[in-house]
C-alpha positions in Angstrom: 11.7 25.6 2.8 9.0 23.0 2.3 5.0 23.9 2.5 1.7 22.4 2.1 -1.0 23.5 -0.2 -4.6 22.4 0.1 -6.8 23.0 -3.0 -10.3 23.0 -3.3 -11.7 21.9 -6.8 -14.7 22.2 -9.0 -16.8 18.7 -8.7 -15.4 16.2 -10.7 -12.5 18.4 -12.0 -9.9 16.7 -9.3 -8.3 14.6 -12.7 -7.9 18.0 -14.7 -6.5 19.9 -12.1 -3.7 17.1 -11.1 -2.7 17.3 -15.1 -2.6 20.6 -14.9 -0.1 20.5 -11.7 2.1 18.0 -12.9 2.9 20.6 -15.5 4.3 23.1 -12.7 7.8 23.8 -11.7 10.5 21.3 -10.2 9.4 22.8 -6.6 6.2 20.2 -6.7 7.2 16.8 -5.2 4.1 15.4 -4.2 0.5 15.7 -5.2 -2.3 14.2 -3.7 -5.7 13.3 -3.5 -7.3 14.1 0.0 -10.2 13.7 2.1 -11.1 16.7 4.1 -11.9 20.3 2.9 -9.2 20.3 0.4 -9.5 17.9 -2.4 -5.7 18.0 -3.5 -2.7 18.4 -1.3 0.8 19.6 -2.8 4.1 19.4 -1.0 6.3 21.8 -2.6 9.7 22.4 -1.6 11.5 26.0 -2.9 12.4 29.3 -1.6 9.4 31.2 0.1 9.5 33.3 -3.6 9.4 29.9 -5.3 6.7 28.8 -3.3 4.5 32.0 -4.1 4.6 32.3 -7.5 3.8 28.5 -7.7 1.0 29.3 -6.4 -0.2 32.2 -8.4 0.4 29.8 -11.1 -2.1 27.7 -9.0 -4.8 30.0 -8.8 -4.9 30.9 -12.1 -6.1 27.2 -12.8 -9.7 28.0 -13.7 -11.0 24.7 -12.0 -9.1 25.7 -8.8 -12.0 26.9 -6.3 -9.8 27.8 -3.6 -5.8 27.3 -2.0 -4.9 27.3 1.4 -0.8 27.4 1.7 0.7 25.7 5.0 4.3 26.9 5.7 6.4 24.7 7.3 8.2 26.5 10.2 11.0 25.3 12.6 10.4 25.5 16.3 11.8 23.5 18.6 8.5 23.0 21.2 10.8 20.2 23.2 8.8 17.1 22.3 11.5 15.3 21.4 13.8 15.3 24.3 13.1 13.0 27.0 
C-alpha cells in the first residue's frame, strides 16, 4: 500500500523537519519539498499499520504544524481503456 503525506511546518523549520524524517522507518521512499499548503510531501509505502504509526511518529515532531495522509486506493474508473 503506498500513501501520501502532506506536512505543514513551522516557518523556516522545513530543513529540521526533513532531518528528522530521514531518520524514520524503511517505509519513507521519498521526501519532498512542495509548493502548496503542505510544505513537505512523503511517499511512504508499508501496510496501512505501518503507514499509521509512521505517522504518529510524524506528529510528534514538535516543528510539525499539521499532516494530511492521502491513501492510495485502487479503482478502476475506465480511463484507460480505449
Amino acid at each position: 500500500m503506498r500513501s501520501l503525506c502532506l506536512i505543514a511546518v513551522k516557518p523556516g523549520k522545513v530543513d529540521a523537519v526533513i532531518t528528522s524524517l530521514k531518520k524514520a522507518r524503511k517505509i519513507v521512499k521519498e521526501i519532498m519539498v512542495v509548493t502548496g499548503r503542505a510544505d513537505i510531501a512523503v511517499v511512504l509505502q508499508g501496510t496501512m499499520e505501518e503507514i499509521n504509526n509512521v505517522v504518529i511518529d510524524f506528529k510528534k515532531i514538535k516543528e510539525i504544524v499539521s499532516t494530511e495522509t492521502l491513501i492510495e486506493v485502487e479503482v478502476d474508473m475506465g480511463w484507460s481503456k480505449p
